[in-house]
C-alpha positions as CSV (number, residue, x, y, z in Angstrom):
1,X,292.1,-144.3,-32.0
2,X,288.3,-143.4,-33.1
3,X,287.3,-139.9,-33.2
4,X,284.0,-138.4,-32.2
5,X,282.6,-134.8,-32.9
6,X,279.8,-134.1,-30.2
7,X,277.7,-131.7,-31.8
8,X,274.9,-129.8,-29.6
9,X,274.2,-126.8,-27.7
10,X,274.1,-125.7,-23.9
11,X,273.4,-129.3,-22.8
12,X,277.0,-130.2,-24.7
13,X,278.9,-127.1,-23.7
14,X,277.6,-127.5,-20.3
15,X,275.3,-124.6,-18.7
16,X,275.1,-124.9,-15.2
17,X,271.5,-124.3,-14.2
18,X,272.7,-123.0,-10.8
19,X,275.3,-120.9,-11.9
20,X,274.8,-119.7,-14.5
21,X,278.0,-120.9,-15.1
22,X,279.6,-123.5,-17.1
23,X,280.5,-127.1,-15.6
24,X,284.3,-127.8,-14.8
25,X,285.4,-129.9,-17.8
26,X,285.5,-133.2,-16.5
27,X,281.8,-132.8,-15.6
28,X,280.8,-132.4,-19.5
29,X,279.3,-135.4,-20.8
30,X,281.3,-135.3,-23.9
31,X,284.4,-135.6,-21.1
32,X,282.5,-138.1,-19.0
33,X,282.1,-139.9,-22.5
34,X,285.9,-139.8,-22.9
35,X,286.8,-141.0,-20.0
36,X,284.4,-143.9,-19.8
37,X,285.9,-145.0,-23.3
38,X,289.2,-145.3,-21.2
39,X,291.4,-144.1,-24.3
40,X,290.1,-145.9,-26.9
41,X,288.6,-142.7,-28.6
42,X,289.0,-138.5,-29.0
43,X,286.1,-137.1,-28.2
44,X,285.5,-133.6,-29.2
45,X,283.2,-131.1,-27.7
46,X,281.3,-129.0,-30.0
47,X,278.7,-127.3,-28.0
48,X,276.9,-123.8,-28.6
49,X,274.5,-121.9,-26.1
50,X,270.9,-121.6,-28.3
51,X,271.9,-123.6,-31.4
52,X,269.3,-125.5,-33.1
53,X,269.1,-127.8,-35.8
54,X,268.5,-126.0,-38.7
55,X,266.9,-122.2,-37.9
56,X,268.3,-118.9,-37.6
57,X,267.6,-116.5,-34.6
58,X,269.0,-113.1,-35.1
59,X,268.2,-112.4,-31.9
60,X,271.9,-114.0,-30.9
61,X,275.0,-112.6,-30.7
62,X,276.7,-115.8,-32.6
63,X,275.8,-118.2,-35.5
64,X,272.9,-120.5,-34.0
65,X,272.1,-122.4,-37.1
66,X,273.3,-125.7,-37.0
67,X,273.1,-126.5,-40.7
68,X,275.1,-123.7,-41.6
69,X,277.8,-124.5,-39.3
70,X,278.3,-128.3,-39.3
71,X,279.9,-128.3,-42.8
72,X,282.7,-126.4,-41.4
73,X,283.5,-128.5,-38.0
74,X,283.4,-131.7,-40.4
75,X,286.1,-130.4,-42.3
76,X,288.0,-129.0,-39.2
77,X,287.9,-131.9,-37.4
78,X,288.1,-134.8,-39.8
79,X,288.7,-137.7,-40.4
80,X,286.0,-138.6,-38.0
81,X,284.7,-142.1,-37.0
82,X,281.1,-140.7,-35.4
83,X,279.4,-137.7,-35.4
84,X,276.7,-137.4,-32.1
85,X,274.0,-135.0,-32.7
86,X,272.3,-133.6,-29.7
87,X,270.0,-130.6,-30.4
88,X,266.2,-129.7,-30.6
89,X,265.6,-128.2,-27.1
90,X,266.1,-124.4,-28.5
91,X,264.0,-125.4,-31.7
92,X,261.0,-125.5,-29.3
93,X,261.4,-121.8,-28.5
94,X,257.6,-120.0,-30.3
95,X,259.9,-117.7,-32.1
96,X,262.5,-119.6,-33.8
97,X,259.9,-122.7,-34.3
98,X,258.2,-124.1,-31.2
99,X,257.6,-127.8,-32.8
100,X,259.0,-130.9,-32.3
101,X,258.4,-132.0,-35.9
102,X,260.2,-129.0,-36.9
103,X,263.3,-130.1,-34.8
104,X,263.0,-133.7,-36.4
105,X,262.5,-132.3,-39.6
106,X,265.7,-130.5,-39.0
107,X,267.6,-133.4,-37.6
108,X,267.6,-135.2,-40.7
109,X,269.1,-132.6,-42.4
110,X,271.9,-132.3,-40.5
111,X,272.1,-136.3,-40.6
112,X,272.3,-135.5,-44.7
113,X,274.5,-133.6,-44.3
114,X,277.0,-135.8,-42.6
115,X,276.1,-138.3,-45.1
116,X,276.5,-136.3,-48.1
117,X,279.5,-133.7,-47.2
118,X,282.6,-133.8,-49.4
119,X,285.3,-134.7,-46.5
120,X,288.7,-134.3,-47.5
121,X,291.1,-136.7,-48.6
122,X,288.2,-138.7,-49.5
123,X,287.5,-139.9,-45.9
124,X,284.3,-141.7,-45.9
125,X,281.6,-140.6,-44.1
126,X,281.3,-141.2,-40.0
127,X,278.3,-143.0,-38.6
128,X,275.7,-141.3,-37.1
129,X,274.0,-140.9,-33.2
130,X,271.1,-139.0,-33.3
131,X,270.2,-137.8,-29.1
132,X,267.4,-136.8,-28.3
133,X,267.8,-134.8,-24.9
134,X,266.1,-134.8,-21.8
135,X,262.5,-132.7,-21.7
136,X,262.0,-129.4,-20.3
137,X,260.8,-129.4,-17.1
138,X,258.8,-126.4,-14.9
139,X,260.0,-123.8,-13.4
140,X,259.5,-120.7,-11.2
141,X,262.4,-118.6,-13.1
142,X,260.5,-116.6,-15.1
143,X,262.6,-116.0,-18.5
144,X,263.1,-119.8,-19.2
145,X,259.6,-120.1,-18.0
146,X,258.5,-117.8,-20.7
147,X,261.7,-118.4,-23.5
148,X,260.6,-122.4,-23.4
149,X,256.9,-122.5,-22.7
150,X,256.0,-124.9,-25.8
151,X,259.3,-127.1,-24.7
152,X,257.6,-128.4,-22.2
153,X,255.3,-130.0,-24.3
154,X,257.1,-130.5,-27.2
155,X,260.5,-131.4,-26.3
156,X,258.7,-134.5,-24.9
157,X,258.0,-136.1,-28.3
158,X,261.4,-135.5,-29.8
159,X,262.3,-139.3,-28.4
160,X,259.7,-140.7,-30.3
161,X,260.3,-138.4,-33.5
162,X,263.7,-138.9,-33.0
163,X,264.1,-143.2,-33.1
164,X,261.7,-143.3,-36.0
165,X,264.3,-140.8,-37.6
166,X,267.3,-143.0,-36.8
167,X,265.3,-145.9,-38.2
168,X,264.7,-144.3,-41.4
169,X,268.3,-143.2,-41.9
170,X,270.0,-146.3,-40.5
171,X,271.4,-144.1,-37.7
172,X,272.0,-144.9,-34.0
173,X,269.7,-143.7,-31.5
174,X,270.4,-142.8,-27.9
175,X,267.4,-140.9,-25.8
176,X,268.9,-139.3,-23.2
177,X,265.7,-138.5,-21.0
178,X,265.8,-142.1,-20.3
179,X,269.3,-141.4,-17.8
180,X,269.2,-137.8,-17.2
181,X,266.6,-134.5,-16.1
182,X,266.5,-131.5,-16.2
183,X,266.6,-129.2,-13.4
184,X,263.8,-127.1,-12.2
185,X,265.9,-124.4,-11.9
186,X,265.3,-123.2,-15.3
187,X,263.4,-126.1,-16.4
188,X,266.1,-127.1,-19.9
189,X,269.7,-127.4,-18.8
190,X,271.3,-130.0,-16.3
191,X,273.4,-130.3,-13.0
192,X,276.7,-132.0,-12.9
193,X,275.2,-135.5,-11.9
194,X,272.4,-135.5,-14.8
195,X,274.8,-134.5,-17.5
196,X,277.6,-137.0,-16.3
197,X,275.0,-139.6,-16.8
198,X,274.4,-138.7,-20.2
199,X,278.2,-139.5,-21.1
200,X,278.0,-142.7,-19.1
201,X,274.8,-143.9,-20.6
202,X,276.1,-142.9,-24.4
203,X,279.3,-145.0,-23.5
204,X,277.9,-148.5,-24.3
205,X,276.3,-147.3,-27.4
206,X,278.8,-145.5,-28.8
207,X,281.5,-148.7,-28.3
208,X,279.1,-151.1,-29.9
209,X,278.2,-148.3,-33.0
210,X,282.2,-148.3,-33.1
211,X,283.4,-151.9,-32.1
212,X,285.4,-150.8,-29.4
């Protein structure tokens, strides 16, 4: 059986826009994902409310740099056969970046960092599938109108930053705006039918990256 490590933020933990609230489990795409793959993988859900790629933001209660905290899941949850990395929408907040080439330019380094991490047991390293998630969209709530004003801009050229990306680093590339939107609720995160699609749309992508 393959293993997969799902690594993103709210859009991977599941935020319900309506709540807030999280999404019953079997709603997750990571568990949408699973199920789709009808047994012939472990996937494993490693999602964190406002992580980015690479950049700090001490205004959170928790960890939210995903460089510094990758090197630890890989080792906790190897061996692993594919590593899915689905973050950038937090990156476009002003004050932790508010750029889409900043989250690209932090993308790769977490794809290095899969490449290059010292996995026990001399595991080789797992492939790679870079996401790029949906775009922000507008809304009338008025934090996440004000917490993601450049997103909704920005988050709409991570796709395009993003497959140039995986075809520099000979990863795989899924852009997940194509299948799913967000809601206007708050204008980032996703209801139960948009995020399922995500996991159904990954499924065919992931099972050719694998040869399952």
């Amino acid at each position: 059986m393959k293993t997969i490590l799902c690594y993103g933020d709210s859009l991977t933990w599941g935020y319900n826009p309506a709540g807030p609230g999280r999404h019953s489990f079997e709603d997750r795409w990571p568990s949408v994902l699973q199920a789709e793959l009808g047994g012939e993988a472990r996937v494993i859900a490693e999602g964190l409310n406002g992580r980015t790629t690479v950049f700090d933001d001490f205004a959170a209660s928790a960890d939210r740099n995903g460089a510094r905290v990758l090197p630890t899941l890989l080792m906790s949850h190897a061996p692993l056969d594919l590593v899915i990395i689905m973050l950038g929408t937090n990156d476009m907040k002003p004050f932790i970046c508010g750029q889409a080439f900043g989250a690209k330019q932090g993308m790769q380094r977490l794809v290095d960092i899969v490449r290059c991490h010292d996995y026990p047991m001399d595991a080789p390293a797992p492939k790679v599938l870079i996401v790029s998630p949906p775009p922000a969209c507008e809304t009338d709530e008025p934090d996440f109108a004000a917490l993601f004003d450049s997103a909704r801009t920005e988050s709409s050229k991570l796709a395009k930053l993003y497959d140039a990306l995986a075809s520099e680093t000979d990863a795989g590339f899924f852009d997940a705006g194509r299948v799913a939107r967000t809601s206007p609720l708050d204008g980032v995160h996703l209801d139960a039918d948009n995020t399922g699609s995500i996991g159904r749309g990954l499924a065919p992508v992931v099972r050719d990256m694998l040869g399952l």
